[in-house]
LUMZASE-663177 format. One record per residue (C-alpha): residue number from 1; x, y, z. Coordinates in steps of 0.05 Angstrom, whole numbers. Example, Ala and Ser with C-alpha at 12.3 -4.5 7.8 and 13.67 -1.06 7.14 Angstrom:
@resi: 1 | x: 246 | y: -90 | z: 156
@resi: 2 | x: 273 | y: -21 | z: 143
END
This chain:
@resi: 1 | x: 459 | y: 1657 | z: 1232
@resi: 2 | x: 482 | y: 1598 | z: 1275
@resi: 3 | x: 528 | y: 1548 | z: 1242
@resi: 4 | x: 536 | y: 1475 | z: 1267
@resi: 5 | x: 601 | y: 1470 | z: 1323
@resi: 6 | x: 571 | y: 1542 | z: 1341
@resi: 7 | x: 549 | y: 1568 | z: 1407
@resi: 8 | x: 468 | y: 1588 | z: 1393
@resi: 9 | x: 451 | y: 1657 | z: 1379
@resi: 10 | x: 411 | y: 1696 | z: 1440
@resi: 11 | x: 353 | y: 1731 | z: 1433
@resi: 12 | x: 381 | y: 1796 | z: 1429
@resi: 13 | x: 424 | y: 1768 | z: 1374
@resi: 14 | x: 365 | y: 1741 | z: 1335
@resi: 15 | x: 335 | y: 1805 | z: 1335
@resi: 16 | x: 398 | y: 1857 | z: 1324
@resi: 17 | x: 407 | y: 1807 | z: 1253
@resi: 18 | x: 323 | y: 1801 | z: 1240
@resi: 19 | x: 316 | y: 1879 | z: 1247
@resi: 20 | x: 382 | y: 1891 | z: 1201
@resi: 21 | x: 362 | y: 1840 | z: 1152
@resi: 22 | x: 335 | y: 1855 | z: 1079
@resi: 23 | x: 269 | y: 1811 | z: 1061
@resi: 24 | x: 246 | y: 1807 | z: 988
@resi: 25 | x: 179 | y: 1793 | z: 954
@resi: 26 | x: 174 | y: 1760 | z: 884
@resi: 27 | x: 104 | y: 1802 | z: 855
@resi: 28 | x: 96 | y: 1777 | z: 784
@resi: 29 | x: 170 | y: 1791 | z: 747
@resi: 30 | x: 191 | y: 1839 | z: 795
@resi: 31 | x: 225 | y: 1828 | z: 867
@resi: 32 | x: 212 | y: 1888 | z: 923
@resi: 33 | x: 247 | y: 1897 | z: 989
@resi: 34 | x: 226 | y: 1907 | z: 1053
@resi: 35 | x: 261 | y: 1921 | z: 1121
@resi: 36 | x: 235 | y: 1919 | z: 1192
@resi: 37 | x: 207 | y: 1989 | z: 1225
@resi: 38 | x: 197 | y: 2012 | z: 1148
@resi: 39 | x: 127 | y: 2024 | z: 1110
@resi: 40 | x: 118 | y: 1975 | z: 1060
@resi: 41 | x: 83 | y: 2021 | z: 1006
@resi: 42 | x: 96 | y: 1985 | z: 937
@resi: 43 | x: 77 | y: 1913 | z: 960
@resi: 44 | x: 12 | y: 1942 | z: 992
@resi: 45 | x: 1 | y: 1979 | z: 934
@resi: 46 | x: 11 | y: 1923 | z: 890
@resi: 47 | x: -26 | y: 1870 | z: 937
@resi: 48 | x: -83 | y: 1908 | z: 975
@resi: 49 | x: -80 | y: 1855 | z: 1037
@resi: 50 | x: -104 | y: 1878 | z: 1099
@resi: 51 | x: -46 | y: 1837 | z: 1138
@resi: 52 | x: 17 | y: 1821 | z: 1119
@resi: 53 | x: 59 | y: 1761 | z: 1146
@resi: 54 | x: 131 | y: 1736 | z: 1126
@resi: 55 | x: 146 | y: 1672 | z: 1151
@resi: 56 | x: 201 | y: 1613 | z: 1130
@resi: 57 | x: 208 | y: 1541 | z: 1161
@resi: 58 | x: 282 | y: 1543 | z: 1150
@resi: 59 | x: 326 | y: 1534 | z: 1201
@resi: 60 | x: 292 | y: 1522 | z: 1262
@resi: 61 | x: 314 | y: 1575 | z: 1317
@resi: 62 | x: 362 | y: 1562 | z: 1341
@resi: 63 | x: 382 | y: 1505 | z: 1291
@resi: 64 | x: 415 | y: 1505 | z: 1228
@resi: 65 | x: 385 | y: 1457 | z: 1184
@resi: 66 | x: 420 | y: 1428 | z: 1125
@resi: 67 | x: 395 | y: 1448 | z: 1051
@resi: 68 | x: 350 | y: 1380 | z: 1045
@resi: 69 | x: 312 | y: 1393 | z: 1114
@resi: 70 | x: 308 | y: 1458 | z: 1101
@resi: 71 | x: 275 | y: 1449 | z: 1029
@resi: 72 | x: 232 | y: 1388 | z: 1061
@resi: 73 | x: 207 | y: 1432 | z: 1116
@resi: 74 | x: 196 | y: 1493 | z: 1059
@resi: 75 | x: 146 | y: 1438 | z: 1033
@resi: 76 | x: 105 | y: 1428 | z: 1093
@resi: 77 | x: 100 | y: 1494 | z: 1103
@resi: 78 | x: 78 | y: 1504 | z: 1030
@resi: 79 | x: 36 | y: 1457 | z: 1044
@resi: 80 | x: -2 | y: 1484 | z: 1105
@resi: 81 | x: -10 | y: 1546 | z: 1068
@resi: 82 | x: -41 | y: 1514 | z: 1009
@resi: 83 | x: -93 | y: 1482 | z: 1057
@resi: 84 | x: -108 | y: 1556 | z: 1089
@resi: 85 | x: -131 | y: 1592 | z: 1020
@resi: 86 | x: -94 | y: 1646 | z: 1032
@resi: 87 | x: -57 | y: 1681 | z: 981
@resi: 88 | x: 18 | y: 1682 | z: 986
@resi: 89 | x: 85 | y: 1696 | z: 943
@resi: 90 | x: 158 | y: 1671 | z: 951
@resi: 91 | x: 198 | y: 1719 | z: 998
@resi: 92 | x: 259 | y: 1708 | z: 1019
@resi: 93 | x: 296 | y: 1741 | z: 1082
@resi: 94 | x: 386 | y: 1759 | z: 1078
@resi: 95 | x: 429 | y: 1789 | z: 1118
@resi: 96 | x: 451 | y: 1857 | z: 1110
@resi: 97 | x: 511 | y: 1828 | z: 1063
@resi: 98 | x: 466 | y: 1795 | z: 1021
@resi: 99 | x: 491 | y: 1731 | z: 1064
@resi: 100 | x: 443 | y: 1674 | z: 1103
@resi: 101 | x: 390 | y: 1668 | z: 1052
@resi: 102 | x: 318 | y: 1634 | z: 1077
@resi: 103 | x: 268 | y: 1626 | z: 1029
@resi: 104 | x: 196 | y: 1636 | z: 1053
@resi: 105 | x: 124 | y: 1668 | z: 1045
@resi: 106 | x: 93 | y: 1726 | z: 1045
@resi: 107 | x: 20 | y: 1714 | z: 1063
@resi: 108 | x: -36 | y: 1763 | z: 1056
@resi: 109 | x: -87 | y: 1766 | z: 1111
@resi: 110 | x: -67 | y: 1707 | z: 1158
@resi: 111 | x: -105 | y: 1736 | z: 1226
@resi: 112 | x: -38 | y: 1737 | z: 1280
@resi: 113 | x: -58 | y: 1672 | z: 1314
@resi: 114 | x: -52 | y: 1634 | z: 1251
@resi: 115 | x: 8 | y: 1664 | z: 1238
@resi: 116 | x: 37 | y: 1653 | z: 1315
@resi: 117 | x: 14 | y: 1573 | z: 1304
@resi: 118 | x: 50 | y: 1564 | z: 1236
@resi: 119 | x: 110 | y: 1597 | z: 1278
@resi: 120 | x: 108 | y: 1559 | z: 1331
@resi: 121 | x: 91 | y: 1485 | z: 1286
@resi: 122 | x: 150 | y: 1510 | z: 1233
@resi: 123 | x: 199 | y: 1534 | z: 1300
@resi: 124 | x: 207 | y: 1594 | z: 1279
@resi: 125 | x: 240 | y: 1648 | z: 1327
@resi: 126 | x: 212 | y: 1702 | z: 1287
@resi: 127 | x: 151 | y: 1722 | z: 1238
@resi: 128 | x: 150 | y: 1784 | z: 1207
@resi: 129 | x: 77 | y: 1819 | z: 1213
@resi: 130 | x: 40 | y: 1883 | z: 1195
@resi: 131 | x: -21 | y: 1917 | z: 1184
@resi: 132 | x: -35 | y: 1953 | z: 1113
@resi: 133 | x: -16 | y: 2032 | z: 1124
@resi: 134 | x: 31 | y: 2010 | z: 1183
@resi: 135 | x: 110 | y: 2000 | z: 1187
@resi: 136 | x: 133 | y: 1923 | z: 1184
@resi: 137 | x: 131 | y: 1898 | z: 1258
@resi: 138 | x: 185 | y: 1839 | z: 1280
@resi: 139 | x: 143 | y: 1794 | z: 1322
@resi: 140 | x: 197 | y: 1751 | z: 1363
@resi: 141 | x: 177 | y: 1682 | z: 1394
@resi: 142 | x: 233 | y: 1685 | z: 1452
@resi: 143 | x: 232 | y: 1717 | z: 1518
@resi: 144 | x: 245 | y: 1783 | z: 1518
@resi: 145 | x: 320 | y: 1790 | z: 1544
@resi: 146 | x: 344 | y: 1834 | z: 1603
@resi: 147 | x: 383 | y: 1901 | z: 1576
@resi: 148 | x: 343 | y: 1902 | z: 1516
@resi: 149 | x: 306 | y: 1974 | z: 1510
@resi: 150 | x: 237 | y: 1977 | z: 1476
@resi: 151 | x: 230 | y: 1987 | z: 1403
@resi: 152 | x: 161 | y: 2009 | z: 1374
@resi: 153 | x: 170 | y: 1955 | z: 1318
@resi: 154 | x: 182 | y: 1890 | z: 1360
@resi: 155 | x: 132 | y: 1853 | z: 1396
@resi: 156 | x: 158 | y: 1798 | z: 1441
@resi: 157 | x: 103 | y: 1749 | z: 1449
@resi: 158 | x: 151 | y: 1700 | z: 1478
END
């Protein structure tokens, strides 16, 4: 992702390295992955949620934040999610080389406009979002960029 001294990533950049990357779910012992445009079958099968939302507060788009904002900001975020009831486990999201680690949630049943608030209060360019039964959805924060063809698993509410 975008490194300080670095020009910032575009939109089409963000979501070429969101749909590549490889996000993980801690479910008791056991860590499970899951990839944009891809069913999620295990973790519904081992969570039953209706709605399924992966969301970090690190590194707000289209900042990189260093390791003690990025925790503190982890924190608020835990925080707000704490306050909403809903169930959650730690998650984290990589790049394809295993590379540009951000630790985050992944909260059951948050209805979309929750989720698109905590995006927007946590600066987030990106949530991942899905319905139980369906592939995971990328839902990107940013205008929609010229050149950029449709894909039936990102929604650009930007």
């Amino acid at each position: 992702m975008d490194r300080p001294g670095t020009q910032h990533p575009s939109a089409a950049q963000l979501v070429a390295a969101y749909s590549a990357a490889h996000y993980f779910v801690t479910i008791g012992h056991r860590e499970w992955l899951f990839s944009v445009g891809q069913p999620a079958d295990d973790i519904e099968r081992q969570l039953g949620a209706d709605l399924y939302l992966f969301i970090t507060a690190w590194n707000p788009a289209p900042q990189t934040a260093t390791l003690a904002e990025n925790m503190a900001a982890d924190e608020a975020l835990q925080k707000r999610l704490r306050a909403s009831g809903l169930a959650r486990h730690r998650a984290l999201g990589s790049n394809a080389q295993g590379g540009a680690v951000e630790h985050g949630w992944l909260v059951l049943d948050a209805p979309l406009p929750t989720a698109d608030a905590w995006a927007a209060e946590f600066g987030q360019a990106a949530i991942l979002c899905w319905k139980h039964g369906e592939p995971v959805r990328l839902r990107m924060f940013w205008p929609r960029p010229d050149g950029i063809g449709d894909d039936p698993h990102i929604d650009w509410a930007g």
